[in-house]
C-alpha positions in Angstrom: 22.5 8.8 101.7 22.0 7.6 98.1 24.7 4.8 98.8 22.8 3.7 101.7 19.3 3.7 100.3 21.0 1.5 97.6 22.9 -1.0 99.8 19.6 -1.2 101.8 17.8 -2.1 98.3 20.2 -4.6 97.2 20.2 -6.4 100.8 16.6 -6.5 100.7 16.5 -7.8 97.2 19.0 -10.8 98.6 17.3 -11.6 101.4 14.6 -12.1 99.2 16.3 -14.3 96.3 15.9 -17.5 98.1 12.0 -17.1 98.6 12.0 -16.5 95.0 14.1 -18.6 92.9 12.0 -22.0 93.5 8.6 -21.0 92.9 9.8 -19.0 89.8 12.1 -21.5 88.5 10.6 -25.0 89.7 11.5 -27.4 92.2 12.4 -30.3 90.2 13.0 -32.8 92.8 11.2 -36.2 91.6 13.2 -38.8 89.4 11.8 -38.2 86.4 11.0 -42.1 85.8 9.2 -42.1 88.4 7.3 -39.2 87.7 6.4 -40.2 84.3 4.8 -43.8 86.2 2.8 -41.4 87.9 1.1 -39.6 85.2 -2.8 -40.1 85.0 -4.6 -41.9 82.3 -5.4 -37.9 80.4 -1.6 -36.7 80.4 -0.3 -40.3 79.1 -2.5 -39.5 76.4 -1.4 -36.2 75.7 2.2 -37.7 75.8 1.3 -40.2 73.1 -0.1 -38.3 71.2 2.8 -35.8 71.1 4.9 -37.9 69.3 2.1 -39.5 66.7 3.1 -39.0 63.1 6.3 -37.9 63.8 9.3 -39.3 62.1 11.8 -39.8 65.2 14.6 -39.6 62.7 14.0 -36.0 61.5 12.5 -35.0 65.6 15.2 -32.7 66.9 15.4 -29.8 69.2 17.8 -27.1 67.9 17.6 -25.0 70.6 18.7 -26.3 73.8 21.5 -24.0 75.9 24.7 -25.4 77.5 25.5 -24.6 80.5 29.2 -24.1 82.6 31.0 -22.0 84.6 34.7 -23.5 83.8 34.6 -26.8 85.6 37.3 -29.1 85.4 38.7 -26.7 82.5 35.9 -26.9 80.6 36.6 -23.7 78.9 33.3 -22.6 80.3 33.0 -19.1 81.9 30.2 -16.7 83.2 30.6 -13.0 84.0 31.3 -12.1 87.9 28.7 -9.5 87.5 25.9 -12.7 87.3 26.7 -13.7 91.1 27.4 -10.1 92.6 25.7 -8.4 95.6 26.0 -5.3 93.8 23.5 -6.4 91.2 20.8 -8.2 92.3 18.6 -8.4 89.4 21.3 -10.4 87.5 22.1 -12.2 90.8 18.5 -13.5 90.7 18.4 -14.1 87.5 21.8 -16.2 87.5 20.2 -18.5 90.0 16.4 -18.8 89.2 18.7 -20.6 85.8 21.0 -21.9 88.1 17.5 -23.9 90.0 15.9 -24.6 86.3 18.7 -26.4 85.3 19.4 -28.6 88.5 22.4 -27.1 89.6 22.9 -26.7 93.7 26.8 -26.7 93.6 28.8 -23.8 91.7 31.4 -26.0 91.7 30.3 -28.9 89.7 27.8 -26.6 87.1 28.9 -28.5 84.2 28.5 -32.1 85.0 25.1 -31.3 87.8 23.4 -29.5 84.4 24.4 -32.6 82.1 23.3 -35.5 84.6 20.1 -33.6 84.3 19.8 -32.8 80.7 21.0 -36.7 80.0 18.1 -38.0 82.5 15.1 -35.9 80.6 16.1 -37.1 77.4 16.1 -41.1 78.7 13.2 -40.5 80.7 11.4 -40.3 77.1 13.3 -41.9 74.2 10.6 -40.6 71.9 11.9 -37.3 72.0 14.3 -37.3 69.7 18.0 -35.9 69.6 18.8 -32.3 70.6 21.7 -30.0 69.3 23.8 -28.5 72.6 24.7 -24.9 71.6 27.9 -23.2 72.5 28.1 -19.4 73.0 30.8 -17.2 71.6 32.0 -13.9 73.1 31.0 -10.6 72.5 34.1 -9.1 70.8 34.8 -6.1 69.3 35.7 -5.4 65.7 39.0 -6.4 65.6 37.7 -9.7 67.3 39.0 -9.3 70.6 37.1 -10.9 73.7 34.9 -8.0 75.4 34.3 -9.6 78.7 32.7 -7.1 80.1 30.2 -7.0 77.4 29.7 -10.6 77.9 27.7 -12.6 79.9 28.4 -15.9 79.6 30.7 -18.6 77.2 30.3 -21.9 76.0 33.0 -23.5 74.3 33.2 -25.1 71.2 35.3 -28.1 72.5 33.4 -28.3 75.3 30.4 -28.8 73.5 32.1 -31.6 71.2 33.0 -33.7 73.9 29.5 -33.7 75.3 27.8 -34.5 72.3 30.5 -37.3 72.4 28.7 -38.9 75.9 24.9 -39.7 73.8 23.7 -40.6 70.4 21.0 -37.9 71.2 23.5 -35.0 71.7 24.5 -32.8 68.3 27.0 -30.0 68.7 26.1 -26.6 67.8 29.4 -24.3 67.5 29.6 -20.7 68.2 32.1 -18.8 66.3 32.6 -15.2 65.9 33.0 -14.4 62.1 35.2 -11.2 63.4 37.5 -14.0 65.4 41.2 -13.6 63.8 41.0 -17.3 63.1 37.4 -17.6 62.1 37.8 -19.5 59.0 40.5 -21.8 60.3 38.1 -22.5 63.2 35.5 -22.7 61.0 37.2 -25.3 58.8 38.4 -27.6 61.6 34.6 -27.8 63.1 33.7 -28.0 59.5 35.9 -31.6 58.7 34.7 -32.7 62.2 31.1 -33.1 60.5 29.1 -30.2 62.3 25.8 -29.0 60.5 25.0 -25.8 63.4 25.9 -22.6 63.5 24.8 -20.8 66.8 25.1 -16.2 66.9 23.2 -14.0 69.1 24.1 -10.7 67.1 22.7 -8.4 69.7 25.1 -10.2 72.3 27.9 -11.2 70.5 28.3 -7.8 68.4 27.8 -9.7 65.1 25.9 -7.5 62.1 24.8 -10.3 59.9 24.7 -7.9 57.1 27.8 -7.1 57.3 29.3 -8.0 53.3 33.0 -8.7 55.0 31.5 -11.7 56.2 31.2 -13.5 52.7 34.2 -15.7 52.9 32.9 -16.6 56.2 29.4 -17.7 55.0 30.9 -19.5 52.1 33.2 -21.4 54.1 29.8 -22.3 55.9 27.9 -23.4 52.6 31.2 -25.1 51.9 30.8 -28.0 55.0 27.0 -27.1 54.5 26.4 -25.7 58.0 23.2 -24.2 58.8 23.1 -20.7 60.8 20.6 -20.8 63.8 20.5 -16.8 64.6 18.1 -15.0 67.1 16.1 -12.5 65.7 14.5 -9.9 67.5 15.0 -8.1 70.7 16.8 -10.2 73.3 16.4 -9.6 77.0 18.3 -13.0 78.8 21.5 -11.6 77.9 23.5 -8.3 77.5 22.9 -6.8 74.6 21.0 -3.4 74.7 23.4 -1.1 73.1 23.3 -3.5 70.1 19.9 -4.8 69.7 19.4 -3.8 65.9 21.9 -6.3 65.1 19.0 -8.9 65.7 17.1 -7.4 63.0 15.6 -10.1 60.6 15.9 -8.1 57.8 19.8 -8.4 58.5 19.3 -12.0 57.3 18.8 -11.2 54.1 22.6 -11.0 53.4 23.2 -14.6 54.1 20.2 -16.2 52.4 21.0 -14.3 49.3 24.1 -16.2 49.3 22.5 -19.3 49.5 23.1 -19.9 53.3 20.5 -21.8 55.1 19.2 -20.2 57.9 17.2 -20.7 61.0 15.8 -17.3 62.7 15.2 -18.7 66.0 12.2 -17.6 67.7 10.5 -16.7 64.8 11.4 -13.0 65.9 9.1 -12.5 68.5 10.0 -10.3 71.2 10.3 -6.7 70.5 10.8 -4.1 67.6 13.1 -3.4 65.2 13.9 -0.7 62.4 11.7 -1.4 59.2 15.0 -0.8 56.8 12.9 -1.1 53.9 11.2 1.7 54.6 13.0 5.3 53.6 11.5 6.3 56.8 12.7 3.4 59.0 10.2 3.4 61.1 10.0 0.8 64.3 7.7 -1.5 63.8 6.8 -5.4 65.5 10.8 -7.2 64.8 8.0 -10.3 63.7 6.1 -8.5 60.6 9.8 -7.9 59.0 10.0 -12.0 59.8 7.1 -12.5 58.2 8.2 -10.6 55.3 10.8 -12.5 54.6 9.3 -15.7 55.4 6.8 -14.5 52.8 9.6 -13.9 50.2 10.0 -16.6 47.2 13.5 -16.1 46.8 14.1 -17.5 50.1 11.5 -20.0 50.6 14.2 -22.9 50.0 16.6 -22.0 52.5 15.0 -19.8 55.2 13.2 -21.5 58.0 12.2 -21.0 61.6 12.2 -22.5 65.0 9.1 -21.8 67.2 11.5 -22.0 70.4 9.8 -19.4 72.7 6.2 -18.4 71.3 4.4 -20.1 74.0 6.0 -17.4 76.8 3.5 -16.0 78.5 5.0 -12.7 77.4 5.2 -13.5 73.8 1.2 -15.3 73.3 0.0 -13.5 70.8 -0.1 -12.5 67.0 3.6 -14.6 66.3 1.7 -17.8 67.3 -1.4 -16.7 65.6 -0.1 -15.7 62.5 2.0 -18.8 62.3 -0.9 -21.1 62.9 -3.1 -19.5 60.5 -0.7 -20.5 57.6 -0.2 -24.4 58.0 1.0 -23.7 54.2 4.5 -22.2 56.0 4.7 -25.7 58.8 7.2 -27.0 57.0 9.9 -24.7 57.1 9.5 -24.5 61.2 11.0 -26.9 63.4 10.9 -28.3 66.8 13.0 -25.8 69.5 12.7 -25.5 73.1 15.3 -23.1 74.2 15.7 -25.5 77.4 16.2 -24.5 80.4 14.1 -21.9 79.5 10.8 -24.4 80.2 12.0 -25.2 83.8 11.3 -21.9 84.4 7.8 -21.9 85.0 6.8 -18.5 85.7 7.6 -18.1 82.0 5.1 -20.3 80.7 1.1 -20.2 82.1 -1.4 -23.1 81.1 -4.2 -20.9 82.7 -3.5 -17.6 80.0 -3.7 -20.6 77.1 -6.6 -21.5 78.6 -8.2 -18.6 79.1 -7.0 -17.1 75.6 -9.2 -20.4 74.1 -5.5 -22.1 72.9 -6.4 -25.2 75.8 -8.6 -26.9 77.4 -9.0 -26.8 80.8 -8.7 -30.7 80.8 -5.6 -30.2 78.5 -3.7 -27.3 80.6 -4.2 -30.1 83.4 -2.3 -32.4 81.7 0.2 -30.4 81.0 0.8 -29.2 83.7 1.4 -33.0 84.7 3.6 -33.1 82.2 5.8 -30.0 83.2 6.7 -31.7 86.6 7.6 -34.8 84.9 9.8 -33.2 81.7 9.6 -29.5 81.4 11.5 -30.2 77.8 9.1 -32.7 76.9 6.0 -30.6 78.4 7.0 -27.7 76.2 6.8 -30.0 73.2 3.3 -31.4 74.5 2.2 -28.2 74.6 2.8 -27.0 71.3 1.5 -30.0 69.7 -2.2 -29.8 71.8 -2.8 -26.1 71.1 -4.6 -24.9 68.9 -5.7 -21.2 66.9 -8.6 -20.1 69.4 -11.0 -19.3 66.2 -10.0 -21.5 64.0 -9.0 -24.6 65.4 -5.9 -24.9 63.2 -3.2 -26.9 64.7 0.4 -26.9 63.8 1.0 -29.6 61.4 3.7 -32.7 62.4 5.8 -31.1 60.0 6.1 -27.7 61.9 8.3 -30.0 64.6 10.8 -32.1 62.2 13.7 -30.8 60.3 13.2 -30.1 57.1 14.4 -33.0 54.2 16.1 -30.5 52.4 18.7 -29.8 55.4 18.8 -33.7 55.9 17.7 -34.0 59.3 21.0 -33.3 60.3 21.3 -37.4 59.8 25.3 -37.8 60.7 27.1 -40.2 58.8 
């Protein structure tokens, strides 16, 4: 009896995945040219005034996903478990990203997701370049691959040769510091001129803490890479048994060894173990961020992108706090965790509104924006809201790289 009530559950939650995915995920159907003609005279102005005082060669997104399935040999692979019958939550999930990104054929993932990622960047040349990230396994401590711990992969390679197709691409590598070949790997992406570094502890299995990983992180200061780790609790991937691992606080051991580091998101989903604390209490994963952030040790080399605050799930004290303190803009930067933004039940103009962040005439806009770039959109959006009691806006410099890392200028 329990077997059947499940299959019944799990039919009824397919039949209902193709009602769903589009309205969730957006229907992005219009040339986005076109749509950008189309725009009224109040969301042209919001567009231009996006990208006023900011220096296009120091504008770049550090957070944008690849995406792949193994196409062609891409290296490329996703976990069976994201297309089964037998779990429709992750099946749903699988293809509201599958819609976002633009993909209708499993079979051509790779270059459908590019062709679309390559036509929102020309559609606005004023956006700036982007780094593509690649994803490495979960593995376990002796570095093997854990498959069934993963959920997805992005290779290294793969993300080289794409970056190779546009000016505006920058690689991002992903490599395991457990990896039995880390610091070879590490050393050959190194000499090919890459300045990225991307981990998901809580997915990969990576303690960034961890002291064995010193020769690793000096290798990295060595080609003078820059780490862009999530911090916080992470929900889009597998990673429950190991969420501590996404602990800012666990940052601490790379930027005392100089490392420059980017806590992606700012830490602003979910809670983590105050380890200063004899106690260790759980408290919000973004007041031990702040902490550090507030730390003069690390104010050189520890920075932040704000990829994520805007989710409607996530509106709150991390955006608050941040714009309060235009004295910290500088070490923020530009990230739009894309194709996060195509998913638009994830982000809601009318709770900005209403929270006093927009204007109604502004989330109008906006939303104009969205169906004309949902990457640019989530960059308009971030530059036209504002503290609801204070007015404060994020400064131009809370979107460019900082000088210090060069802009990730290549040679």
């Amino acid at each position: 009896m329990k077997l059947m009530i499940k299959l019944f559950f799990t039919l009824g939650m397919l039949s209902a995945c193709s009602y769903l995915v589009h309205p969730i995920a957006g229907n992005f159907n219009d040339d986005p040219e076109q749509a950008k003609l189309d725009l009224s005279p109040a969301a042209k102005k919001i567009l231009d005034q996006t990208f006023e005082d900011l220096d296009p060669e120091c504008l770049v997104d550090v957070h944008v996903h690849a995406v792949g399935n193994g196409e062609e040999n891409s290296g490329n692979w996703v976990n069976e478990d994201m297309a089964s019958i037998f779990a429709p939550y992750k099946k749903l999930q699988f293809n509201v990203y599958l819609s976002a990104s633009g993909i209708s054929d499993l079979d051509h993932v790779e270059s459908q997701y590019n062709k679309r990622l390559l036509s929102l960047l020309e559609s606005e040349p004023r956006y700036g370049r982007i780094f593509l990230l690649a994803f490495d396994w979960h593995r376990n401590e002796k570095g093997e691959i854990q498959k069934d711990h993963s959920s997805f992969h992005i290779d290294n390679d793969y993300v080289m040769k794409v970056a190779q197709t546009s000016k505006r691409i920058l690689p991002a590598i992903s490599i395991h510091p457990d990896q039995p070949d880390a610091i070879e790997q590490l050393e050959k992406y190194g000499k090919a001129g890459v300045k990225l570094m991307k981990w998901l502890p809580n997915a990969m299995r990576i303690d960034p803490a961890d002291p064995k990983h010193e020769a690793f992180y000096k290798v990295m200061k060595k080609y003078n890479i820059t780490l862009l780790s999530h911090a916080g609790v992470e929900k889009a991937v597998e990673g429950e048994i190991y969420q501590e691992l996404g602990n800012p606080l666990r940052l601490r051991y790379p930027l005392s060894l100089g490392l420059n580091v980017i806590g992606a998101h700012a830490a602003s989903r979910g809670e983590c173990i105050d380890m200063d604390d004899p106690k260790k209490p759980h408290v919000d994963c973004f007041d031990l961020f702040w902490r550090m952030f507030n730390e003069k040790k690390f104010e050189n080399n520890f920075f932040a992108d704000i990829s994520g605050l805007t989710i409607h799930a996530r509106v709150g004290k991390p955006l608050d706090v941040l714009l309060e303190h235009p004295e910290f803009h500088h070490r923020l930067m530009n990230g739009s965790d894309y194709p996060l933004p195509a998913i638009n039940i994830l982000y809601r103009t009318s709770q900005l509104e209403d929270l006093g962040y927009l204007s109604e005439d502004e989330a109008d806009a906006l939303n104009e924006i969205y169906k004309f770039n949902p990457m640019v959109f989530d960059l308009a959006m971030k530059r036209t809201l504002r503290h609801p009691k204070t007015g404060q806006k994020f400064l131009p410099s809370a979107f460019l790289i900082p000088k210090s890392l060069g802009c990730f200028k290549t040679n």
